[in-house]
Each structure stands twice: as structure tokens, then as C-alpha cells.
DSSP file (Angstrom, degrees, kcal/mol; ACC not computed):
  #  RESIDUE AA STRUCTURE BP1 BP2  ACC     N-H-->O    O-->H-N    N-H-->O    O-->H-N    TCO  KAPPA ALPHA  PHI   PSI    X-CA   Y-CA   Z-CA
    1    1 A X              0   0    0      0, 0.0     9,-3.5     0, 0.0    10,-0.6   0.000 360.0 360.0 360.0 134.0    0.0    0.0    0.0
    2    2 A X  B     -A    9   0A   0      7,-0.2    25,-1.0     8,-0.1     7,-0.3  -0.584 360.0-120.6 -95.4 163.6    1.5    3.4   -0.8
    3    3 A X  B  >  -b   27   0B   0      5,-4.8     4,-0.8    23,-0.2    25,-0.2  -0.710  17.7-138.4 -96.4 156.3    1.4    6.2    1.6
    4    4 A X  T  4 S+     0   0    0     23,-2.8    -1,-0.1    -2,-0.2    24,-0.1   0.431  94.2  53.8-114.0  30.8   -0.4    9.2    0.2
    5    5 A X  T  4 S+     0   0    0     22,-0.1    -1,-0.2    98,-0.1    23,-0.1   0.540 127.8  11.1-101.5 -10.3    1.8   11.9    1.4
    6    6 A X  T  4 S-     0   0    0      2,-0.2     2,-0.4   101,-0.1    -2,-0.1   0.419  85.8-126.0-126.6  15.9    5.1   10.6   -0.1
    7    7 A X     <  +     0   0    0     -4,-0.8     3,-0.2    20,-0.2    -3,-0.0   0.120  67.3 132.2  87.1 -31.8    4.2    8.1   -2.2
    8    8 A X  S    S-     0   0    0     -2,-0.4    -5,-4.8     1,-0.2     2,-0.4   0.198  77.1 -71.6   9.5 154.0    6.8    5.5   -0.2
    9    9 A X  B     -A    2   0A   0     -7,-0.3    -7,-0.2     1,-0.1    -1,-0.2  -0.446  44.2-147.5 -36.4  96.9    5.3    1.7    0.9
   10   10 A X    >   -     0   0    0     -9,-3.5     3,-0.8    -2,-0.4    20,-0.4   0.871  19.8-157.3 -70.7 -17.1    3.2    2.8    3.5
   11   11 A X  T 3   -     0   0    0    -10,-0.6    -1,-0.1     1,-0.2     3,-0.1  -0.472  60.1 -47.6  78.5-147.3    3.8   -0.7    5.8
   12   12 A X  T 3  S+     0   0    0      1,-0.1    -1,-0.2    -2,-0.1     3,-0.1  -0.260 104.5 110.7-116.1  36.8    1.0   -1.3    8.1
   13   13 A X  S <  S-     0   0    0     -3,-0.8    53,-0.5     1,-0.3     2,-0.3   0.749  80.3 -10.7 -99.2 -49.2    0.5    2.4    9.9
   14   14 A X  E     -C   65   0B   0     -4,-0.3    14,-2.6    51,-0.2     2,-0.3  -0.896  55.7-139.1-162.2 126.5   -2.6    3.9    8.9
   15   15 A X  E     -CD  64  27B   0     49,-1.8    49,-0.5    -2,-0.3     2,-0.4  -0.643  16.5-136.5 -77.5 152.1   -5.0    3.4    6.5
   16   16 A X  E     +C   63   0B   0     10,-0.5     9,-2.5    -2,-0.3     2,-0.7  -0.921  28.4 179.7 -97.8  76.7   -6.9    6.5    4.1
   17   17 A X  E     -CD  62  24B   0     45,-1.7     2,-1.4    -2,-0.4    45,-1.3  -0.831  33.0-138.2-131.1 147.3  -10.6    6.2    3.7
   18   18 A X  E > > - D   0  23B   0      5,-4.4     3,-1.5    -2,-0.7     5,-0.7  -0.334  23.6-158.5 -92.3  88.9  -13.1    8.1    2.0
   19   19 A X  G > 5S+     0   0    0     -2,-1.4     3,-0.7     1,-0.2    -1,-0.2   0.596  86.7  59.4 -25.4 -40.0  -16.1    8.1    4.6
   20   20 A X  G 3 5S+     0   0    0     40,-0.4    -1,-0.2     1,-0.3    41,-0.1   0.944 130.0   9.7 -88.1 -47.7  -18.7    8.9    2.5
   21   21 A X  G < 5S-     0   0    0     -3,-1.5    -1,-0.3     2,-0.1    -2,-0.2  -0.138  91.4-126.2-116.0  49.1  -18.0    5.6    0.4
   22   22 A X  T < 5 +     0   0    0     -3,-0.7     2,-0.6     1,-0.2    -3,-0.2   0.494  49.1 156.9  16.9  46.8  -15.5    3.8    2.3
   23   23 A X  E   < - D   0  18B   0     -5,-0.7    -5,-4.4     2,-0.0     2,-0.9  -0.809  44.5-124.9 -94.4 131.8  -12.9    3.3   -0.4
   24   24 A X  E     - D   0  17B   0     -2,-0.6    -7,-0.2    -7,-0.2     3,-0.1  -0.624  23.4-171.1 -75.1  91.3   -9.1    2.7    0.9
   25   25 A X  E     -     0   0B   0     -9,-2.5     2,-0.6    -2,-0.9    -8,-0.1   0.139  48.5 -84.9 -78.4  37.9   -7.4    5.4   -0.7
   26   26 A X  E     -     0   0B   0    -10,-0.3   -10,-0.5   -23,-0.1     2,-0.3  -0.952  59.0 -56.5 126.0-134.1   -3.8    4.0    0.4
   27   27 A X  E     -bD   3  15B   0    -25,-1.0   -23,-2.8    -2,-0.6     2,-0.4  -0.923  20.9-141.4-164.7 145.0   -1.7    4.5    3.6
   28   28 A X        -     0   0    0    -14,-2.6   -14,-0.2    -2,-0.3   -15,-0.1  -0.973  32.1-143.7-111.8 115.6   -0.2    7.0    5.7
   29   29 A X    >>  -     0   0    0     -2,-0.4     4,-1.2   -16,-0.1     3,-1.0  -0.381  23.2-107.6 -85.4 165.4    3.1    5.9    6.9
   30   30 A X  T 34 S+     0   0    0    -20,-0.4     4,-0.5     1,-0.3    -1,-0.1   0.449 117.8  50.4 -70.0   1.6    4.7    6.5   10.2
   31   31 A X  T 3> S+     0   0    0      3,-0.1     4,-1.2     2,-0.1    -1,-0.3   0.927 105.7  49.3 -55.1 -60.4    7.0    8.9    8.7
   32   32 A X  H <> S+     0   0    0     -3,-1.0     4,-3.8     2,-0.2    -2,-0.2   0.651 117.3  48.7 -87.3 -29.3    4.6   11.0    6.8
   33   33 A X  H  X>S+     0   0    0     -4,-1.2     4,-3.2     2,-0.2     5,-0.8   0.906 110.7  49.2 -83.1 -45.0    2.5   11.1   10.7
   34   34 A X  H  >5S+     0   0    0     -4,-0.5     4,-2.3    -5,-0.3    -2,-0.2   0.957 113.4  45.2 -51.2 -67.3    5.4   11.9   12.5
   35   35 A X  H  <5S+     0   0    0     -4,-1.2     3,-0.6     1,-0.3    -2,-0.2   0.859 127.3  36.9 -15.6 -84.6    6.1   14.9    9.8
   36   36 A X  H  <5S+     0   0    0     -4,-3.8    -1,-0.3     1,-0.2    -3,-0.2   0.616 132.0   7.4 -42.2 -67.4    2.7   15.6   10.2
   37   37 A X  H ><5S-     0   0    0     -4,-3.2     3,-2.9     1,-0.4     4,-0.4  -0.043  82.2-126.3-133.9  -5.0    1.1   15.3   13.4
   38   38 A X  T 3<<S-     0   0    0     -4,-2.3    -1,-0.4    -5,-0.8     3,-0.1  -0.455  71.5 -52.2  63.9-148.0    3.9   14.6   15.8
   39   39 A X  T 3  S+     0   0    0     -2,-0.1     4,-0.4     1,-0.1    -1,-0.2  -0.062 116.5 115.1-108.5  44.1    2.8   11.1   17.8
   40   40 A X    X>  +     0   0    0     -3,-2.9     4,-2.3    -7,-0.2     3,-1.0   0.845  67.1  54.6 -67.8 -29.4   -0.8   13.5   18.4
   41   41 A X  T 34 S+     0   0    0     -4,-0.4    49,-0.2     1,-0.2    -1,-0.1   0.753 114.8  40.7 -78.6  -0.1   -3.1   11.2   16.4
   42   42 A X  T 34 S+     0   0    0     -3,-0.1    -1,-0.2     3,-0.0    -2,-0.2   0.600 125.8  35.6-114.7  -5.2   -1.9    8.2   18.7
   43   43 A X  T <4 S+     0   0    0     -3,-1.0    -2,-0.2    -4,-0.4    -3,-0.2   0.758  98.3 105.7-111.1 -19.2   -2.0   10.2   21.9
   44   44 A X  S  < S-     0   0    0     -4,-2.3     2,-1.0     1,-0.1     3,-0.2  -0.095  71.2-129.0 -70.0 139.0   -5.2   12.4   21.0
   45   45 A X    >>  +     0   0    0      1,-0.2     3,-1.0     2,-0.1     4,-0.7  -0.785  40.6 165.3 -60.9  97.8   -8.8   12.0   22.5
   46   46 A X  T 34  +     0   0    0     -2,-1.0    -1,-0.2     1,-0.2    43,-0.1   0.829  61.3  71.9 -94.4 -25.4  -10.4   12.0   19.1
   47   47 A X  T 34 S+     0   0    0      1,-0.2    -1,-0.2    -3,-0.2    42,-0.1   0.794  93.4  61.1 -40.7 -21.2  -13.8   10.6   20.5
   48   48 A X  T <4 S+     0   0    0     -3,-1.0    -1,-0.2    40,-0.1    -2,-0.2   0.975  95.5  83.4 -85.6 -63.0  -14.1   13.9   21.8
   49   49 A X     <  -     0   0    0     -4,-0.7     2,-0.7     1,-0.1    -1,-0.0  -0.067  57.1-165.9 -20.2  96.0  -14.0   15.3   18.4
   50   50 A X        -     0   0    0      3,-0.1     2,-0.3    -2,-0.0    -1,-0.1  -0.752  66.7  -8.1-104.0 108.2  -16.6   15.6   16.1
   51   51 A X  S    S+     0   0    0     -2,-0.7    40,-0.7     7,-0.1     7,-0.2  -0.840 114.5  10.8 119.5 175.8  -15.8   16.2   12.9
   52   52 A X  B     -e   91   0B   0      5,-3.8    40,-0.2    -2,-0.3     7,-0.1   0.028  62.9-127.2 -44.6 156.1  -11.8   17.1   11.4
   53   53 A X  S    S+     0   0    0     38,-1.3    -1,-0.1     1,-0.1    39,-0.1   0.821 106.9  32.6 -65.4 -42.7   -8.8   16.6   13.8
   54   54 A X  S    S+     0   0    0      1,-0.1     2,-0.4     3,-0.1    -1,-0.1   0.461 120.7  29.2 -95.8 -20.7   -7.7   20.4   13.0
   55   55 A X  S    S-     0   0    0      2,-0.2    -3,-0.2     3,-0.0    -1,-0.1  -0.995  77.0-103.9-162.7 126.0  -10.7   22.2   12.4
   56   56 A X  S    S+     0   0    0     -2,-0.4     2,-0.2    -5,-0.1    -3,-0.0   0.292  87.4 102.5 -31.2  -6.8  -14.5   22.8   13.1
   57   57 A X  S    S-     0   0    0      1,-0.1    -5,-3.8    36,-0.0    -2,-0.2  -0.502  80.6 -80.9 -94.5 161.7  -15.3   21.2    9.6
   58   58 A X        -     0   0    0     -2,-0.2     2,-0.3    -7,-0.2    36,-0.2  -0.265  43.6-107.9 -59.0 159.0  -16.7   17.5    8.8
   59   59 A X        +     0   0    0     34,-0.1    34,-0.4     1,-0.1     3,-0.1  -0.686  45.0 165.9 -76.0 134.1  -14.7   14.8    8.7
   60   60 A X        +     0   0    0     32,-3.0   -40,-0.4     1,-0.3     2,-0.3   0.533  62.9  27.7-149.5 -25.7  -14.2   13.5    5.3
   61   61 A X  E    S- F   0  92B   0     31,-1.4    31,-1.6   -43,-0.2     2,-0.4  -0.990  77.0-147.8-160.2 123.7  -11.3   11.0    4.8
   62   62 A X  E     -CF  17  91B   0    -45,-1.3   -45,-1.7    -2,-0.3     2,-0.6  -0.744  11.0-152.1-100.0 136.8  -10.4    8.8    8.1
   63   63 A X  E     -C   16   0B   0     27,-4.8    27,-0.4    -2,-0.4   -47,-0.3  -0.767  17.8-176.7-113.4  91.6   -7.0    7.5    9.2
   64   64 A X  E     -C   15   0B   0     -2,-0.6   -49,-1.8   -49,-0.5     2,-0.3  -0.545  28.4-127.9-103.3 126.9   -7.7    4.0   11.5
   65   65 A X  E     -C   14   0B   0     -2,-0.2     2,-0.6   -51,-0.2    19,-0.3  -0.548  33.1-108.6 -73.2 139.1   -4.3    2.7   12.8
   66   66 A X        -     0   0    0    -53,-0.5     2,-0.3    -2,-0.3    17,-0.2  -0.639  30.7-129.6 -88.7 151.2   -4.0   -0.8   11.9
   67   67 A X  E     -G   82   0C   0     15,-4.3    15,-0.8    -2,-0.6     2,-0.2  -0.692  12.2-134.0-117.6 168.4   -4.2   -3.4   14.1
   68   68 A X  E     -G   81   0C   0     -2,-0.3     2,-0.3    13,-0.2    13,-0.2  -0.607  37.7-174.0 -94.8 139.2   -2.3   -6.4   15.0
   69   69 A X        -     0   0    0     11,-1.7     2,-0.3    -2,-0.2    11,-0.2  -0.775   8.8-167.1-114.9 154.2   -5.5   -9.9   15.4
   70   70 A X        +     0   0    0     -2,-0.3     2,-0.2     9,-0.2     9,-0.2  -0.966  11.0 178.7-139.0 140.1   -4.6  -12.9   16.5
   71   71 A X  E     -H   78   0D   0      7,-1.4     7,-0.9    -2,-0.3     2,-0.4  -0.814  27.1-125.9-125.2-174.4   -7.3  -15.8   15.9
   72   72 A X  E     +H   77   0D   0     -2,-0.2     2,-0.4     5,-0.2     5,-0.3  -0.985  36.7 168.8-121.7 107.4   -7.5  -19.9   16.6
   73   73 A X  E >   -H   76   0D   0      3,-8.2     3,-0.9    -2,-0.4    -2,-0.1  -0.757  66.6 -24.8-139.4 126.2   -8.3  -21.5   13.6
   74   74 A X  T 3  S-     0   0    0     -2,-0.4    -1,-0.1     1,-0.2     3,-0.1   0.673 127.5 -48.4  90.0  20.6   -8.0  -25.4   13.2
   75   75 A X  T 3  S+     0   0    0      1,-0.3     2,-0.2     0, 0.0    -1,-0.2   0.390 121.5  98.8 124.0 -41.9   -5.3  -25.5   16.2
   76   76 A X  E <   -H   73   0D   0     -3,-0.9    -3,-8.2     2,-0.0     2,-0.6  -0.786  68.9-129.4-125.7 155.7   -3.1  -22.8   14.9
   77   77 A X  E     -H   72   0D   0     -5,-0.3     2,-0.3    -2,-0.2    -5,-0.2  -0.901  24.7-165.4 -91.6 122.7   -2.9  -19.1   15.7
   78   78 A X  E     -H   71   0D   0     -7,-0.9    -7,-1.4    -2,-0.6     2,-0.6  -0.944   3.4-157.2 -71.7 120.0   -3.1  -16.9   13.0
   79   79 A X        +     0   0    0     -2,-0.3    -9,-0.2    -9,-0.2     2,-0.1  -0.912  20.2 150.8-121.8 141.6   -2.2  -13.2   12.8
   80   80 A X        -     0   0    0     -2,-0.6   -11,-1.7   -11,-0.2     2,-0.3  -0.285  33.8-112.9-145.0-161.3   -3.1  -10.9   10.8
   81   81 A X  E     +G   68   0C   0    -13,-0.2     2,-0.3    -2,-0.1   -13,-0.2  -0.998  37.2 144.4-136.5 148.0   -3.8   -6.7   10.6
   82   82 A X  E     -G   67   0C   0    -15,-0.8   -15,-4.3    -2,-0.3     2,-0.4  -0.968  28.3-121.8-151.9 174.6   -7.0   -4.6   10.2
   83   83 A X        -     0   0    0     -2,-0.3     2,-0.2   -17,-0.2   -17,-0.1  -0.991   1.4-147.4-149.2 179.4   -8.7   -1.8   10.9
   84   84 A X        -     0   0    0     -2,-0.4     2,-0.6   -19,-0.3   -19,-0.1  -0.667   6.7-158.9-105.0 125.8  -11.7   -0.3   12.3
   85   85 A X        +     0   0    0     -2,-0.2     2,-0.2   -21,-0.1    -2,-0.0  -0.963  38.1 147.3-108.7 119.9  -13.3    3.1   11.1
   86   86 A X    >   -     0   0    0     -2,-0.6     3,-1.9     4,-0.0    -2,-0.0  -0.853  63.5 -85.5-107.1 144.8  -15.6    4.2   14.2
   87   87 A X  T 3  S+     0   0    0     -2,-0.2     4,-0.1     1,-0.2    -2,-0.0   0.767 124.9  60.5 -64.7  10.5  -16.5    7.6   15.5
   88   88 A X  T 3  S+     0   0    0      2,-0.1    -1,-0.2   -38,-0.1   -41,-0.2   0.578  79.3 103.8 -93.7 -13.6  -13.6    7.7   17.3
   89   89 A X  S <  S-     0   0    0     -3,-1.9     2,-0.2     1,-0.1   -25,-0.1  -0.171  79.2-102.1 -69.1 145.8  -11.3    7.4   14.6
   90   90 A X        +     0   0    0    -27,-0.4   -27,-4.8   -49,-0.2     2,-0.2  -0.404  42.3 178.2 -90.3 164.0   -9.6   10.3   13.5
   91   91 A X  E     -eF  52  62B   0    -40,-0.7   -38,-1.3   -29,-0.3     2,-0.4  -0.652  14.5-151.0-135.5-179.6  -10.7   11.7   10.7
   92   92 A X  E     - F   0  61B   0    -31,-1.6   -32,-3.0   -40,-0.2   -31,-1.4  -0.993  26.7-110.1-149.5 143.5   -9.5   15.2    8.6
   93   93 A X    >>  -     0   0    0     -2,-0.4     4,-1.9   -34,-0.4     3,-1.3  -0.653  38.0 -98.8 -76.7 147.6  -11.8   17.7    6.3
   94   94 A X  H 3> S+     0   0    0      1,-0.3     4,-1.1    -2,-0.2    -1,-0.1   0.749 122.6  50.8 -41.5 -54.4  -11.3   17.8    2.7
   95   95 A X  H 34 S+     0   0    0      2,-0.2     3,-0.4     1,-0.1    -1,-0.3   0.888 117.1  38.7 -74.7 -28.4   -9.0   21.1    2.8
   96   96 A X  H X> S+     0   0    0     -3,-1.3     3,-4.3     2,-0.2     4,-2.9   0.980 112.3  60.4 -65.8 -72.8   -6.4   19.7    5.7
   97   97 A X  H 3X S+     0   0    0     -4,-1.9     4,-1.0     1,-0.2    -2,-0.2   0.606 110.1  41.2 -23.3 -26.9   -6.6   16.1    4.0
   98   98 A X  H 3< S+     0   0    0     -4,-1.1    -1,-0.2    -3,-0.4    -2,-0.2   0.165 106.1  56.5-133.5  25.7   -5.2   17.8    0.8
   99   99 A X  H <4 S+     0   0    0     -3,-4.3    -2,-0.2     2,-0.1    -3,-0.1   0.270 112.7  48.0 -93.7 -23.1   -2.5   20.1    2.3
  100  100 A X  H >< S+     0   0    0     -4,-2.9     3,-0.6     2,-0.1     4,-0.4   0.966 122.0  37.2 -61.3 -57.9   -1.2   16.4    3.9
  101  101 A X  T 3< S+     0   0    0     -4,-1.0     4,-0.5     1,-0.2     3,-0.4   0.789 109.9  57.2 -77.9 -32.8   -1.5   15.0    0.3
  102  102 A X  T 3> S+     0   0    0      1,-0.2     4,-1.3     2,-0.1    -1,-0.2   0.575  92.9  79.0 -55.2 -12.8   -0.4   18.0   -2.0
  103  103 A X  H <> S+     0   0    0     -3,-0.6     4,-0.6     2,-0.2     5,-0.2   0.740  81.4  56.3 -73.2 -40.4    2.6   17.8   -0.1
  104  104 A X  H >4 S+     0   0    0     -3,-0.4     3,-3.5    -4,-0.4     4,-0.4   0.821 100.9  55.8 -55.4 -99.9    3.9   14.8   -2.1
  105  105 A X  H 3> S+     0   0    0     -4,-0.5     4,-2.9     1,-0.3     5,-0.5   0.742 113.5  47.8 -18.9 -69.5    3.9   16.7   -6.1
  106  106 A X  H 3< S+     0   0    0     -4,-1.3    -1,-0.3     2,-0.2    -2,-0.2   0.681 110.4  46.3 -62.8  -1.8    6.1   19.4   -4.4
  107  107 A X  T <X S+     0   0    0     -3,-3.5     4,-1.9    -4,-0.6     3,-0.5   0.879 115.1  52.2 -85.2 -68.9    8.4   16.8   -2.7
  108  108 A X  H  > S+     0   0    0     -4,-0.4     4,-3.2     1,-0.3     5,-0.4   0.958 114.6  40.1 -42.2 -66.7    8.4   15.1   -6.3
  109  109 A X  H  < S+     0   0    0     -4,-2.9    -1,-0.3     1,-0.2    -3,-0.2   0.786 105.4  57.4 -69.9 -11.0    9.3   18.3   -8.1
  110  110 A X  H >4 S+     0   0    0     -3,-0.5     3,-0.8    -5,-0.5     4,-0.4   0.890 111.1  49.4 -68.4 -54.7   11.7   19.6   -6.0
  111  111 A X  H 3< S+     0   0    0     -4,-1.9     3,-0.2     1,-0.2    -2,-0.2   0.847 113.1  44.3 -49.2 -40.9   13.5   16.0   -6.6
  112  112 A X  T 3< S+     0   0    0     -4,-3.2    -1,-0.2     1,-0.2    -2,-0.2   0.635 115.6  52.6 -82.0  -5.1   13.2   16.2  -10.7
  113  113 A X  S <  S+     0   0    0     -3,-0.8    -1,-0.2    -5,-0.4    -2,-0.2   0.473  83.6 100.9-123.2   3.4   14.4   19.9  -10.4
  114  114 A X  S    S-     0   0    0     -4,-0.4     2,-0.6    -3,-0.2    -3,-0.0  -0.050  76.2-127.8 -71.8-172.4   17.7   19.2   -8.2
  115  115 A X        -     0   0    0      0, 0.0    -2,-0.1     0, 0.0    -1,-0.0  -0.982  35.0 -98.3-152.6 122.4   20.8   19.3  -10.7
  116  116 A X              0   0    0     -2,-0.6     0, 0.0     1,-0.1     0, 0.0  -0.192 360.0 360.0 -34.0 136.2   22.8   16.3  -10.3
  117  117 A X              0   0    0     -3,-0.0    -1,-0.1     0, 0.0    -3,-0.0   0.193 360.0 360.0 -72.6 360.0   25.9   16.5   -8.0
């Protein structure tokens, strides 16, 4: 899964999904959160929240940490990863969500526009 502020292998940090029709637009990796957010979106009440992380606007696009399952099946423990979107999860409005993601295309061009060393 790529993350979708640098474009990088997002691992298994946060999922991207677009409340209104739950499509997984990617990953956020634990780089891009750090960058972002510091460690607030793991320390944050967000239940308290209604609505963006940042802002007074609706929530539009969700970030659910994944998480590590373990089940019994046939004998053997399995483990796997998912996540949950709930109203606790934190979630970001359309204009925050895409000053995190615009962030990438100016990373990119700043990289094509360097002059070899």
C-alpha cells in the first residue's frame, strides 16, 4: 500500500478512507504522521471530536491505525492486521486532507528539479 503523502510503501500504519464511500485510498506511513502530526493522532482524545482533527469542519477522509489480530483456527494461531473506522477514529476535512496529500507533487518536483551533483 502506498502512503499518500510521499508516495513510499506505507507498511501497516494507517489506512486512508473516504467516509462517504468507504474506499481505501492508500496508507499513511509513520514517517509522513510523524512529519505531520507529531505522535498527536496516537495520543489524541479523538472521541471527543466531532468532525476534522484540525478544524471545526466534517470529517471527510479517516485514518484507522491498523491493528495487530490474532485468531485460533483449526489448532493454529493466526495473525493478521485490520482496521476499524468508528467515531472515534480520527478523521481530517477535505481542505487539511489535501494540504497532507499536495505535499507529495512538491516533494516530487523539488527532486526532478535538483541538478545532479
Amino acid at each position: 500500500m502506498v502512503c499518500v503523502s510521499c508516495g513510499l510503501q506505507s507498511g501497516y500504519n494507517r489506512a486512508v478512507v473516504e467516509l462517504t464511500s468507504g474506499v481505501e485510498l492508500g496508507g499513511f506511513c509513520r514517517s509522513c504522521e510523524i512529519r505531520e502530526f507529531g505522535r498527536s493522532l496516537e495520543r489524541g482524545r479523538w472521541s471527543l471530536n466531532d468532525g476534522c482533527a484540525l478544524c471545526s469542519r466534517d470529517g471527510h477522509f479517516a485514518l484507522p491505525a491498523w491493528e495487530p489480530t490474532a485468531t485460533e483456527r483449526d489448532g493454529d494461531i493466526v495473525g493478521s492486521v485490520e482496521y476499524r473506522v468508528t467515531d472515534r477514529t480520527v478523521a481530517l476535512c477535505d481542505e487539511h486532507f489535501h494540504e497532507v496529500v499536495e505535499g507529495i507533487e512538491d516533494r516530487r518536483r523539488r527532486v526532478r528539479t535538483r541538478d545532479p551533483v
